[in-house]
Kinemage of the C-alpha trace (Angstrom):
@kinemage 1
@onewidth
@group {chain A} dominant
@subgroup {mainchain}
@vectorlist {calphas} color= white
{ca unk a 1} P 0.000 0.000 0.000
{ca unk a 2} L 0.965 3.222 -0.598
{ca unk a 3} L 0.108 6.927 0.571
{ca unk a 4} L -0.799 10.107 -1.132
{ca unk a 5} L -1.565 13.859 0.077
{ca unk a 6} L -4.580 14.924 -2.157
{ca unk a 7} L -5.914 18.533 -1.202
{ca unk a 8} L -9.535 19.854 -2.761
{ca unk a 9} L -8.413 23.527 -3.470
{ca unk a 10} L -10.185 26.342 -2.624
{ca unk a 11} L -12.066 26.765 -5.747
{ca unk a 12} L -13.421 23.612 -5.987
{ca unk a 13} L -14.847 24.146 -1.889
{ca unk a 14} L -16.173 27.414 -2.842
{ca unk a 15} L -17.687 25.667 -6.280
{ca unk a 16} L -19.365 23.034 -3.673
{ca unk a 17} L -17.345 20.068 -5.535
{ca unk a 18} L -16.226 18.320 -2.868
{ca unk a 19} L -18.629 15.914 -2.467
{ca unk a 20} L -18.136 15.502 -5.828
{ca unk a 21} L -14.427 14.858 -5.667
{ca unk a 22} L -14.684 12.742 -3.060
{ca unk a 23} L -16.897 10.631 -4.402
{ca unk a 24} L -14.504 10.241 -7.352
{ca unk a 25} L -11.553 9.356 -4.478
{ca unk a 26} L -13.846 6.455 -3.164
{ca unk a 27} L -14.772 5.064 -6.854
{ca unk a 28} L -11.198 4.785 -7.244
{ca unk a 29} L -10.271 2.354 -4.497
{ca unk a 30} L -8.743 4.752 -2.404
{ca unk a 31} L -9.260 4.331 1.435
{ca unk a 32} L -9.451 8.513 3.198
{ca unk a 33} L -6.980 7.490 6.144
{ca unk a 34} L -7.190 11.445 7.394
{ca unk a 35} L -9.138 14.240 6.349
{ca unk a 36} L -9.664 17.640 7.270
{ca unk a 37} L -11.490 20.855 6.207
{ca unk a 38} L -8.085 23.799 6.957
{ca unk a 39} L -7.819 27.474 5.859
{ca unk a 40} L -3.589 27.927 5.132
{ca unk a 41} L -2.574 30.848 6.588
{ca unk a 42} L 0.523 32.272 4.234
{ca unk a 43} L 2.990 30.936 6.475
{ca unk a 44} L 1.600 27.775 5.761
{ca unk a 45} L 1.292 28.349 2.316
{ca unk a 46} L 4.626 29.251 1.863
{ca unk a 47} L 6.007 26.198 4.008
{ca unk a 48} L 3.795 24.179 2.029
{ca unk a 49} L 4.886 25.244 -1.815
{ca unk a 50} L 8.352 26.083 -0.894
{ca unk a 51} L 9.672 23.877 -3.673
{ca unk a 52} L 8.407 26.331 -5.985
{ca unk a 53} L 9.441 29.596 -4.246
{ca unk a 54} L 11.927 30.544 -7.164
{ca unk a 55} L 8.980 30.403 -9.446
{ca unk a 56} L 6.994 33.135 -10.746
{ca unk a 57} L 3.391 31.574 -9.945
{ca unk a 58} L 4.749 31.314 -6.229
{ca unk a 59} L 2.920 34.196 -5.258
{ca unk a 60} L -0.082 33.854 -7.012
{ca unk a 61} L 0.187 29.995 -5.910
{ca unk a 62} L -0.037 31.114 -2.012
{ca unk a 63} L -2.758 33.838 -2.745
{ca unk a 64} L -4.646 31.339 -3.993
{ca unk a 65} L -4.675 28.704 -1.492
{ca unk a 66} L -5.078 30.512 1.151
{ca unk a 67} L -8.136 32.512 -0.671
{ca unk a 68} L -10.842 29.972 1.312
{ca unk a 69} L -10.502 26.520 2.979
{ca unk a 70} L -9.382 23.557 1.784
{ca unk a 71} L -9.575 19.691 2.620
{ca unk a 72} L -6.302 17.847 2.960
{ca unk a 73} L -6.439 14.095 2.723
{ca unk a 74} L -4.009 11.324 3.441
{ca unk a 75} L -5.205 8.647 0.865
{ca unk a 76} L -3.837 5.096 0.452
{ca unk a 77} L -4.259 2.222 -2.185
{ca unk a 78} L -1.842 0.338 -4.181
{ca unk a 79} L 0.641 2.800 -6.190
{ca unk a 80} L -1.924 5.885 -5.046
{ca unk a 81} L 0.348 8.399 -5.993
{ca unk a 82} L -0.030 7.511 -9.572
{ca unk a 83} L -3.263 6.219 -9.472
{ca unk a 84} L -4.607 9.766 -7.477
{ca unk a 85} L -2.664 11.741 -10.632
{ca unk a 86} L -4.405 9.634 -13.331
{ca unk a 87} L -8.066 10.716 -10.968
{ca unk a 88} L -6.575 14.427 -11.022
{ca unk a 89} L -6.137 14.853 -14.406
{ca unk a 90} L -3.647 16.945 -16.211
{ca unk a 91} L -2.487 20.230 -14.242
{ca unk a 92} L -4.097 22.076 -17.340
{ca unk a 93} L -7.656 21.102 -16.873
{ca unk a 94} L -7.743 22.033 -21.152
{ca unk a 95} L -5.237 19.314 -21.454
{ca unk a 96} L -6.863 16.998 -18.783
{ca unk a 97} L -8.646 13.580 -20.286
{ca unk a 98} L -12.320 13.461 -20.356
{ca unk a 99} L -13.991 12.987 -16.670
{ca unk a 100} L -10.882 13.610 -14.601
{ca unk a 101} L -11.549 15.570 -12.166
{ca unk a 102} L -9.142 18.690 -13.192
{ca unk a 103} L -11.272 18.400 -16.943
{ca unk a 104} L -14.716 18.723 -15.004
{ca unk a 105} L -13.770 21.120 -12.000
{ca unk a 106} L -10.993 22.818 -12.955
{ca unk a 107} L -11.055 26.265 -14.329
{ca unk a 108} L -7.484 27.102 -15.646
{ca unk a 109} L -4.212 25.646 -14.749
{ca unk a 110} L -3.900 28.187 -11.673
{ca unk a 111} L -7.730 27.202 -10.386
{ca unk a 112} L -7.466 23.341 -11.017
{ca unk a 113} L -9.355 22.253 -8.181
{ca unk a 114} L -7.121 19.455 -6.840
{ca unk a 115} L -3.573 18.960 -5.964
{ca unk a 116} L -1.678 15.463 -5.953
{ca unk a 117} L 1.948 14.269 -4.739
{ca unk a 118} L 3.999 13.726 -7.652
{ca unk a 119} L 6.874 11.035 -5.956
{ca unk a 120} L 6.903 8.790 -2.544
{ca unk a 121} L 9.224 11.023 -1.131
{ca unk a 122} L 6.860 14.312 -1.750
{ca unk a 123} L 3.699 12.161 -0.677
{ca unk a 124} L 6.032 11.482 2.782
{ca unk a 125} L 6.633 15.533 3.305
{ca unk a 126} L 3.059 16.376 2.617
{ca unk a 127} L 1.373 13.603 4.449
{ca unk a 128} L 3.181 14.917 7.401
{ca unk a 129} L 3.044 18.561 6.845
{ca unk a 130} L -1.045 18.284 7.418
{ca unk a 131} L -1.013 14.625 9.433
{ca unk a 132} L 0.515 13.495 12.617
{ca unk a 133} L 1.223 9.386 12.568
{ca unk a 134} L -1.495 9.091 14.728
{ca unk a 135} L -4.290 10.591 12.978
{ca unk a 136} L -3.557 8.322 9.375
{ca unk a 137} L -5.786 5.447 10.884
């Protein structure tokens, strides 16, 4: 088994997709070992996406995601990391296949409704950024 961090960004909250979404995480296989509804403060944010703090969406990346709420999950299924990007879509929801959930939520490649790990040892980082060991059940 394998773990993932999957967050429902705050567009799709605001949009009222997350039922959606995770209804889409539970078709897939994928057992929700944590979950929680958050608003990042920029700290956080920054903490969070500091991987891309040489880039120039950085600060429209943090002013985003800390715009509303979000939910943070800690998912887990066999190979869930790629598994949870094949759900996910494409990061450009234009470029996403039909009924991923970036092609039906997602609103540009900035407001794409979901984020996904991309590698085990990013999943490990994130999963513990949001979880402690005790609350992935």
């Amino acid at each position: 088994m394998e773990r993932t961090l999957a967050i429902i960004k705050p567009d799709a909250v605001a949009a009222g997709h997350a039922g959606a979404i995770l209804a889409e995480i539970e078709k897939a296989g994928f057992s929700i070992r944590a979950l929680r509804m958050i608003r990042l403060s920029r700290p956080e944010a920054e903490a969070f996406y500091a991987v891309h703090k040489d880039k120039p969406f950085f600060a429209g990346l943090v002013a985003f995601m800390t715009e509303g709420p979000v939910i943070v999950m800690a998912l887990e299924r066999e190979d869930a990391i790629r598994k949870w990007r094949d759900v996910m879509g494409a990061t450009n929801p234009d470029q996403a296949a039909g009924g991923t959930i970036r092609r039906r939520f997602g609103a540009s490649i900035e407001r794409n409704a979901t984020h996904g790990s991309d590698a085990p040892e990013t999943a490990a980082f994130e999963v513990s950024y949001f979880f402690a060991g005790h609350e992935l059940t």
